[in-house]
N, C-alpha and C positions, 0 to 999 in steps of 0.2 A: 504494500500500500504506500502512497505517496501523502506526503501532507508538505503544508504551506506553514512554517512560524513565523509570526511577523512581531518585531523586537520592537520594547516600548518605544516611548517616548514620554515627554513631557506632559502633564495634564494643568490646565493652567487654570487658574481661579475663574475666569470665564469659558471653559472648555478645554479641549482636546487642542494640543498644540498647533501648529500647521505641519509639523512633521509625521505627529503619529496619524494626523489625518492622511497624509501624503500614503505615509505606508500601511494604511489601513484600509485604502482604496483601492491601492496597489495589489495588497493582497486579496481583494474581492474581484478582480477584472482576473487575478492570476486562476484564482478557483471558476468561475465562470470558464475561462476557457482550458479547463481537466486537468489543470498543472498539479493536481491532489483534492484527494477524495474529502480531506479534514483540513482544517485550520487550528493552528496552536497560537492563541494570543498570550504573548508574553507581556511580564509588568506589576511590579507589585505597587503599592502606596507610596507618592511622591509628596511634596508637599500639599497637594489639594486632592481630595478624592474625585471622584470614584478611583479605583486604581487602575493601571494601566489596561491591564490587560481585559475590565471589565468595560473603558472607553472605545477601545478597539473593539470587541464582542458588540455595542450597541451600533458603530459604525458599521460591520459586516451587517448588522441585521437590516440595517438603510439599505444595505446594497445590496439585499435581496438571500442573502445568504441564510440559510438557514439554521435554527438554533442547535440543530441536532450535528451539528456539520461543523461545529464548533466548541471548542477547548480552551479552559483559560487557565493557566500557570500565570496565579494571581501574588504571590511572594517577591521575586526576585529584583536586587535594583541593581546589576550591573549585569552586561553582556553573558560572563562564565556564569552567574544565574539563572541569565535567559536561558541557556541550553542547557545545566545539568537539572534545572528544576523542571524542565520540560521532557529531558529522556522517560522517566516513567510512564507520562502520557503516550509517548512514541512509542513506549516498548508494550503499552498496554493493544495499542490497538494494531501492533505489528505493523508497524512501518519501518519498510527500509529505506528511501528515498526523503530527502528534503530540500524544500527549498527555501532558504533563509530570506523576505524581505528586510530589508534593513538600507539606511542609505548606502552611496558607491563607494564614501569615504570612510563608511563603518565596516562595511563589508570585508576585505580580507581576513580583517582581526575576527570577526565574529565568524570566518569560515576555517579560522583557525583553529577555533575552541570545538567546534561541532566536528571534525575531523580529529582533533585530539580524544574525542568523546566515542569516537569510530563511526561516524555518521556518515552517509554518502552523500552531500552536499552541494547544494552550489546554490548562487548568490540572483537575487533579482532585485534591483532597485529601481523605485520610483523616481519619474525625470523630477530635476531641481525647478524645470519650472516655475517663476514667482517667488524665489529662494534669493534672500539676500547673499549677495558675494562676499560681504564680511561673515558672515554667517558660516558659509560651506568652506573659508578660507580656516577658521576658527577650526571646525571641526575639523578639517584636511591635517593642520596644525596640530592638532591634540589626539589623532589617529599615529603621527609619524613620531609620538613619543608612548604613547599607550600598547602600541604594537609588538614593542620586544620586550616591556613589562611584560604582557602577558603571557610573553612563550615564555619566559622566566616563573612566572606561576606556573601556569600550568602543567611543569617538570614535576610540580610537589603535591599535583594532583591525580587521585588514582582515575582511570580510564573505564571504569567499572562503576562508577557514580552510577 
């Protein structure tokens, strides 16, 4: 079986940020056209509720996706969360195929942890469209230091989570 995890994002005092919206659409256009059977909304409680993963669940259900068709790994607030709080769910409904929403410039790193996890993976990101360039320069920026962090974690992390 194939599934879609789409990794949080921000929830903002007036709503769902513009990024988790980005990748929360993303992954409903991704399910729409068969790219997996299920959806894993990842995201635990940031500073405003609802928590992530349950802002993303109500945006799939705007896009038609259905409640059953969907999964929320509601804990987790960093990327190696998203994925090991999420393997249970994977493992429960026997998926071997994922495909990671997350932006382009989050993407390696989170395709690194889900591959350290043993995961078959690979990456889809929603266009930057209407994305400020300080913004995706920011995060491009804090991907190119966070990245070798994490393959340094996750040495000290078992593979079997």
């Amino acid at each position: 079986m194939k599934a879609i995890v789409i990794l949080g994002a921000a929830v903002w005092a007036e709503g769902p940020s513009p990024t988790l919206r980005r990748r929360a659409r993303h992954g409903a256009r991704l399910w729409h056209a068969g790219e997996g059977q299920i959806i894993v909304a990842c995201g635990g409680m940031g500073r405003h509720p609802p928590t992530e993963a349950e802002a993303i669940a109500q945006i799939l259900m705007e896009e038609g996706i259905p409640t059953d068709a969907i999964l929320q790994e509601d804990r987790s607030t960093t990327t190696l969360e998203n994925i090991r709080f999420a393997l249970p769910l994977l493992r429960r409904h026997h998926v071997d195929q994922i495909v990671i929403v997350t932006d382009a410039t989050h993407g390696p790193r989170a395709l690194r942890v889900a591959r350290h996890f043993r995961l078959k993976a690979r990456c889809s990101a929603p266009s930057l469209r209407g994305s400020h360039k300080r913004s995706v320069l920011r995060q491009a920026l804090r991907e190119l230091g966070a990245y070798p962090l994490y393959a340094i974690r996750l040495m000290g992390q078992s593979r079997d989570d």
